[in-house]
C-alpha positions in Angstrom: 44.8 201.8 89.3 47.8 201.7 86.9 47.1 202.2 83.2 49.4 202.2 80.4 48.2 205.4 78.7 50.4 208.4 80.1 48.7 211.4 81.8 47.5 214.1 80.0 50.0 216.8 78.4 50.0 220.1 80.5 48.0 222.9 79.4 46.7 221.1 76.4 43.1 221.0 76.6 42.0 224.5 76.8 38.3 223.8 77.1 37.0 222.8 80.7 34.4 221.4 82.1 31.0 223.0 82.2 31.4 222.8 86.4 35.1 223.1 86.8 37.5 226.4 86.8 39.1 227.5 83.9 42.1 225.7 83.3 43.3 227.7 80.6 44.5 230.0 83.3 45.9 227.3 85.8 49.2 226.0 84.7 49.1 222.0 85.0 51.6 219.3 85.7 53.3 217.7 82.6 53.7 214.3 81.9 56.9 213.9 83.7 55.8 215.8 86.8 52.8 212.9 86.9 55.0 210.4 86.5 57.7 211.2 89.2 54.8 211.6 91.7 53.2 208.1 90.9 56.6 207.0 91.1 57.6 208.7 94.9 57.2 206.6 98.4 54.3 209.2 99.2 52.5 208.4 96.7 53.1 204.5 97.3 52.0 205.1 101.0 49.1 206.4 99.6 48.0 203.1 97.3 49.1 200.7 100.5 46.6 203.0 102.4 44.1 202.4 100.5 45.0 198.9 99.0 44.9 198.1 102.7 41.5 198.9 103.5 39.9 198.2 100.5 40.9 195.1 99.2 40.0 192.7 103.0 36.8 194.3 103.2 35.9 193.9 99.6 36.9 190.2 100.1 34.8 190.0 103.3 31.8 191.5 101.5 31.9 189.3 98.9 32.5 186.1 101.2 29.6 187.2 103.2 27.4 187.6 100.1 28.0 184.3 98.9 27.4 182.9 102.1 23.6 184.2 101.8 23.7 182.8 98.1 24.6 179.5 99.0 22.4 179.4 102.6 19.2 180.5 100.0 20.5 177.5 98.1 21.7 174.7 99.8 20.3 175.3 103.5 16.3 175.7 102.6 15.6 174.5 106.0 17.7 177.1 108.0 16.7 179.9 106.2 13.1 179.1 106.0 13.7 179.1 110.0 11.0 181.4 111.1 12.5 183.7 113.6 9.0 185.8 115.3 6.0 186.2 113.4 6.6 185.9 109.2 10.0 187.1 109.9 12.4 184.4 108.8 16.3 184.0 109.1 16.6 184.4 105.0 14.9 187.5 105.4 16.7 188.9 108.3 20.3 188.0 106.4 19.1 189.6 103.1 18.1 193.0 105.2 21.6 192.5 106.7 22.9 192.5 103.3 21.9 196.2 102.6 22.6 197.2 106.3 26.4 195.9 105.4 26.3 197.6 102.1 25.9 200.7 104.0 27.8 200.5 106.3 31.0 199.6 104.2 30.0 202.7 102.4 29.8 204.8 105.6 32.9 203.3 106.6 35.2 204.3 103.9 34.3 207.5 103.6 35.2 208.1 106.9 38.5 206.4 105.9 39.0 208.1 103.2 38.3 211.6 104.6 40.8 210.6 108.0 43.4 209.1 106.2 43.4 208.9 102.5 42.5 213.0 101.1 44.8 214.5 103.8 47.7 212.9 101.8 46.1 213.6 98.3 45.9 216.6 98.7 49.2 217.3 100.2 50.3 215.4 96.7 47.8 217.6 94.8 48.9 220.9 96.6 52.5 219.8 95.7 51.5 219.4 92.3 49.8 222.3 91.6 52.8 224.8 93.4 55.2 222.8 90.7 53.9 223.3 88.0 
C-alpha cells in the first residue's frame, strides 16, 4: 500500500510499545534508507508476489459471493431446491461460503509464510544491519 506520508524518522520515538523491545537501544532506518528499499526491484518482487496472489482470489471471492446474493435473489426456485432432508441448495452454498472464507484464509498464510516473509525478512534483516 503506498501512502504519501514518509516513514518515520529514525530513532525518534523513544517510547515503545508495551509488547515490543526497546527501541531506544536499536538503531533504526531513516527516511532515506525506507525509501531506497521501497524503491529497489526486491522490494517490487515482493508487491508483484503478493499483488499476484491476492488481488485474483479477492476478485474470485467476491464474484463467488455475489453469485449466492443474486441466486438468494433472483433464482428462488433453485435455491429452495431441497437437496436430502430440510437441507436445501441455498443452505449448502451459504455453508460453502464460510468453508471458502476459510480456506482463502488458510491458504494465504501458507503463501505468505512460503513465499512472501522469506523475502521480508531478508529486506528487514538488510535493514536493520544498515542502519
Amino acid at each position: 500500500m503506498a501512502t504519501d506520508a514518509p516513514p518515520p524518522e529514525g530513532g525518534t520515538d523513544t517510547s515503545p510499545a508495551p509488547s515490543t523491545p526497546d527501541l531506544s537501544t536499536t538503531a533504526q532506518p531513516t527516511t532515506a534508507q525506507f525509501v531506497e528499499v521501497q524503491e529497489s526491484a526486491e522490494f517490487g518482487e515482493l508487491r508483484r508476489t503478493y499483488r499476484s496472489f491476492a488481488f485474483p482470489l479477492t476478485v474470485a471471492f467476491i464474484a463467488w459471493y455475489l453469485l449466492y446474493v443474486l441466486l438468494s435473489n433472483y433464482a428462488g426456485g433453485f435455491m429452495g431446491t431441497k437437496l436430502f432432508g430440510n437441507i436445501n441448495v441455498a443452505l449448502v452454498l451459504g455453508l460453502a461460503q464460510f468453508a471458502t472464507t476459510f480456506l482463502i484464509a488458510w491458504y494465504y498464510a501458507r503463501h505468505a509464510a512460503r513465499k512472501l516473509d522469506p523475502k521480508a525478512d531478508v529486506i528487514k534483516s538488510r535493514m536493520e544491519a544498515d542502519a
